[in-house]
C-alpha positions in Angstrom: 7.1 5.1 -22.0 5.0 3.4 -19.6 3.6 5.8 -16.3 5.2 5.3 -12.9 2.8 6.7 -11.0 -0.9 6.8 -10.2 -3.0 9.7 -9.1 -5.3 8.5 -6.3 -8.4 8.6 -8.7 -6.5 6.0 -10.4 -5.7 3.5 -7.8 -8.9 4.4 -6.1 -10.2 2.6 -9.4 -7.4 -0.2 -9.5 -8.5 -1.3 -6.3 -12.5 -0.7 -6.0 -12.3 1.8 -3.0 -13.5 5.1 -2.7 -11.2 7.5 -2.4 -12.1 8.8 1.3 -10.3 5.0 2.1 -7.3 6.4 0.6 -7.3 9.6 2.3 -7.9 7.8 5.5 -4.6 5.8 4.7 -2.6 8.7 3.8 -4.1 10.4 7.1 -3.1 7.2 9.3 -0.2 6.2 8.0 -1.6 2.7 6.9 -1.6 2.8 3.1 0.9 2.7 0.3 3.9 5.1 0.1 2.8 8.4 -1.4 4.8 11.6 -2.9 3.2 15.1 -3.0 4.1 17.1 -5.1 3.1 20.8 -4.2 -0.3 20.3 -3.8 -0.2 16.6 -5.9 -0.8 13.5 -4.3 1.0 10.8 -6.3 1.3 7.3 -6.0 4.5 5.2 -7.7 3.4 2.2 -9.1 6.6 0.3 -7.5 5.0 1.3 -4.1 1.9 0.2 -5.0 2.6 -2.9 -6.0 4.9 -3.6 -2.9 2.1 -2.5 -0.8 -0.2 -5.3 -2.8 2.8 -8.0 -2.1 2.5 -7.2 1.5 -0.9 -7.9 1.5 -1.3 -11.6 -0.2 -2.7 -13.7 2.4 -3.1 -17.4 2.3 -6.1 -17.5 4.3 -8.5 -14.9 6.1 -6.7 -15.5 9.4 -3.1 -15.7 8.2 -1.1 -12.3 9.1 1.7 -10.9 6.3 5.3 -12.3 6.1 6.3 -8.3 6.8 4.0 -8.2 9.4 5.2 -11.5 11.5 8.8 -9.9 11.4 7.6 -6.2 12.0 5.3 -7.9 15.4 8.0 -10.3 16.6 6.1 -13.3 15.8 8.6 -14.3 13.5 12.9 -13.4 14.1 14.5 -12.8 10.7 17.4 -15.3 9.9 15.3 -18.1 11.7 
């Protein structure tokens, strides 16, 4: 059986950041969905890979899909 989660050493390693990023996230509110578990910080790899999703950009000025709703700048059903 495949895993379904990540420990943050893991994604820190998926994604080439140091793990102070991903405590900053956590912290803010501005990364991926976490769980913890007692004192267990895990990651589910379905979260992880929305959270990717969300962040596909088609150019370096181009704001997320999510993000255009979540501002206002776009109305859903438009």
């Amino acid at each position: 059986m495949a895993p379904t989660t990540l420990t943050p050493e893991e994604l820190s390693e998926r994604w080439k950041v140091p793990l102070a990023t991903l405590n900053r996230w956590r912290w803010t509110g501005t990364g991926p969905e976490f769980m913890k578990l007692g004192k267990h910080i895990v990651y589910r790899i379905r979260d992880v890979e929305k959270f990717e999703e969300q962040k596909v950009r088609r150019d370096t000025t181009c704001i997320g899909f999510i993000e255009s709703i979540e501002k206002g700048i776009i109305k859903r059903g438009v």
